[in-house]
C-alpha positions as CSV (number, residue, x, y, z in Angstrom):
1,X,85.6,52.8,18.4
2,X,82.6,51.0,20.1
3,X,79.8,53.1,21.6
4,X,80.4,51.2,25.0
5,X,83.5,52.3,25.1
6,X,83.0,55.7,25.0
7,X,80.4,55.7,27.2
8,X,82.6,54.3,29.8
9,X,85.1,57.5,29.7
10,X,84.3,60.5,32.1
11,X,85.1,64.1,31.1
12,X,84.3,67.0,32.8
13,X,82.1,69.8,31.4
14,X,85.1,71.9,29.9
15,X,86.2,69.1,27.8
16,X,83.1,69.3,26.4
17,X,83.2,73.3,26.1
18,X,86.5,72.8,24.5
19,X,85.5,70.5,21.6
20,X,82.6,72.4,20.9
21,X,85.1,75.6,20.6
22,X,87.6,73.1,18.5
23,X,84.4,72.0,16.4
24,X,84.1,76.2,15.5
25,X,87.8,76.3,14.7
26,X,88.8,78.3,17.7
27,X,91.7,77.3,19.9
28,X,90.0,76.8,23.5
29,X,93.1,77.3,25.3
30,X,94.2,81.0,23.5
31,X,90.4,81.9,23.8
32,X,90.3,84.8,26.5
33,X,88.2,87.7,28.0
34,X,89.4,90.4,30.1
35,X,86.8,90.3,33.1
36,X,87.3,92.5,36.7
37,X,91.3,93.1,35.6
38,X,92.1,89.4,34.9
39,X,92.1,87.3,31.7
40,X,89.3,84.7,32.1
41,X,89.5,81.6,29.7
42,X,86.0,79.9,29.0
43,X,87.5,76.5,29.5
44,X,88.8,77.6,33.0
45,X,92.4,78.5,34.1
46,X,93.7,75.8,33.6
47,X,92.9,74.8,30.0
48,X,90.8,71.7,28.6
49,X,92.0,69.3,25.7
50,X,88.8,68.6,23.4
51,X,87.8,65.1,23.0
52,X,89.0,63.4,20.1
53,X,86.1,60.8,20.2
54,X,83.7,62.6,19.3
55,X,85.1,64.9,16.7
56,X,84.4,63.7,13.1
């Protein structure tokens, strides 16, 4: 895939979070914290696919 290419795609932050967290071997969408009596997800509520690009 061409650098160019790449560069011209936008993701938002939790993408980013999320293939970082895929990178560790964690599942970004099943990762959870219970915070002020709700389950709080560090990719947000509702979930982030990790980019596939950039994972070797």
């Amino acid at each position: 895939m061409p650098v160019l290419d790449f560069l011209s795609s936008i993701f938002h932050v939790k993408h980013l979070h999320a293939t970082a967290l895929a990178c560790l071997g964690l599942d970004p969408n099943h990762l959870a914290y219970f915070y002020a009596g709700l389950d709080q997800k560090l990719v947000g509520v509702e979930g982030a696919d990790p980019i596939r690009q950039i994972m070797i």
